[in-house]
TORKE-187419 format. One line per 4 residues: number of its first residue (from 0); their letters; for each residue y negated, z, x of C-alpha. Coordinates in steps of 0.25 Angstrom, whole numbers, always signed. Example, Ala and Ser with C-alpha at 12.3 -4.5 7.8 and 13.67 -1.06 7.14 Angstrom:
0) AS) +18 +31 +49; +4 +29 +55
//
This chain:
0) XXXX) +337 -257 +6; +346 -245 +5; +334 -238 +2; +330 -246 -10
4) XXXX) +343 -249 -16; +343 -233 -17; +356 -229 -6; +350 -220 -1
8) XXXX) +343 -211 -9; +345 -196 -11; +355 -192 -22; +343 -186 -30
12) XXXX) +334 -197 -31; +343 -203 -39; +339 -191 -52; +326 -187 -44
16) XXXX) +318 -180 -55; +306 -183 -48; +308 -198 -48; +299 -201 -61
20) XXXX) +285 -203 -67; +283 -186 -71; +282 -180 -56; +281 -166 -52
24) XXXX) +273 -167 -40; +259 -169 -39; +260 -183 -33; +271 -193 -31
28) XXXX) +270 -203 -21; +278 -214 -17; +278 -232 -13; +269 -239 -24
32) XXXX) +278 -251 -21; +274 -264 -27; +259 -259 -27; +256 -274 -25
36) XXXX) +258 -280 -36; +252 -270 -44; +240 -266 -36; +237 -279 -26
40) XXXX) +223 -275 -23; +230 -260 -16; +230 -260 -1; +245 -258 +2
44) XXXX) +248 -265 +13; +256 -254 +18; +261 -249 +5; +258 -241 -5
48) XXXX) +261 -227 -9; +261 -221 -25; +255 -209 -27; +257 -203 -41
52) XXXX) +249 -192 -47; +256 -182 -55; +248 -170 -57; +233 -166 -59
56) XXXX) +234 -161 -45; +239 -174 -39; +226 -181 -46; +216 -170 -42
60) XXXX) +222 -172 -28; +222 -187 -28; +207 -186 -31; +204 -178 -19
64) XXXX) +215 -190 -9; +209 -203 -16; +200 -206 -6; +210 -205 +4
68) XXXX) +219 -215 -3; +220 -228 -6; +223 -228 -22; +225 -236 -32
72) XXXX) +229 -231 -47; +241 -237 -52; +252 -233 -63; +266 -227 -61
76) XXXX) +272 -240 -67; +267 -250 -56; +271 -240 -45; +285 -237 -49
80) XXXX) +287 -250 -52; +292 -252 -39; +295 -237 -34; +304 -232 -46
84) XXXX) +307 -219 -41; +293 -216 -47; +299 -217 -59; +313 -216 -60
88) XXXX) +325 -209 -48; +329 -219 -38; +339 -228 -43; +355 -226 -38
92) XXXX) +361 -237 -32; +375 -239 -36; +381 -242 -23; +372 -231 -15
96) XXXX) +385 -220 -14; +394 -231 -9; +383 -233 +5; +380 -217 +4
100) XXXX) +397 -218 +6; +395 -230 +17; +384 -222 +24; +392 -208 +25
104) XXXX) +406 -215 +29; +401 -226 +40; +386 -223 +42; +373 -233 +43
108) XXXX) +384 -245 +48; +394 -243 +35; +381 -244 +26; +377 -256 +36
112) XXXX) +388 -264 +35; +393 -261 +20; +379 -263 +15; +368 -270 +24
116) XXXX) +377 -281 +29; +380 -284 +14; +367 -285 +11; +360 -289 +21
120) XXXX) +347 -292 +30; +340 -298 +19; +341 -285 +8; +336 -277 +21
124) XXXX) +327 -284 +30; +319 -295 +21; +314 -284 +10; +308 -276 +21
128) XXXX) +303 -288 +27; +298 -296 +14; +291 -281 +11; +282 -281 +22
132) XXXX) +279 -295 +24; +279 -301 +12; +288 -309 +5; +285 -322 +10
136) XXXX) +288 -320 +23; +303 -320 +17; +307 -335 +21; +303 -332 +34
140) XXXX) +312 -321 +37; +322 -328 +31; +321 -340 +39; +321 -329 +53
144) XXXX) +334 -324 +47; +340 -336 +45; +336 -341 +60; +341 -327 +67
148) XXXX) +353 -330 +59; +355 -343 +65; +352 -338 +79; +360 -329 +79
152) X) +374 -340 +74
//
């Protein structure tokens, strides 16, 4: 969650020069998240990576790998779509020097109880839940919840 909401980036990721579409390396690679909805028919069952090709080497190179992949053409649009750091630095959350604070005065458990408490279970657990299992199996980890909850009373 942390993570996502950008807390706890490096202090240069936030002006990376490199975080853009005109790369100086030969490849970029990276998540292709949301490769789903824009190429159903890919097996990604585990994930998929994005691999950008930025030079005439990279392409002489990804001739000679393509066997030993499995690839399908797709556009810098769709891939940064859901992976802006292709595109643009990561974004600066406002409130990330006031944790960075927390963190550095009262450790792991400040950061635990001035933020994770607040925000609870449900930003942290059901995402990585709904992720790998689907979305529709949301009702029925909310009703487990509810009946840990009530056991627990």
């Amino acid at each position: 969650y942390f993570f996502q909401k950008g807390f706890f980036d490096r202090e240069c990721c936030y002006t990376c020069p490199y975080a853009g579409p005109m790369r100086p390396g030969d490849f970029t690679m990276g998540d292709f998240w949301g490769i789903e909805r824009f190429h159903p028919d890919f097996p990604a069952g585990q994930g998929a990576s994005v691999l950008l090709v930025n030079s005439p080497k990279a392409r002489s190179l990804m001739r000679e790998m393509q066997e030993a992949l499995i690839l399908t053409e797709s556009t810098l649009e769709k891939a940064s779509q859901f992976n802006g750091q292709l595109v643009n630095p990561t974004h600066r959350n406002p409130m990330r020097d006031q944790l960075m604070k927390t963190e550095r005065e009262s450790r792991f458990e400040g950061v635990y109880r001035a933020y994770c408490q607040t925000v609870g279970p449900k930003r942290f657990l059901y995402p990585a839940v709904q992720t790998r299992l689907g979305r529709k199996l949301t009702p029925q980890i909310l009703r487990v919840r509810d009946k840990v909850r009530e056991r627990r009373k």
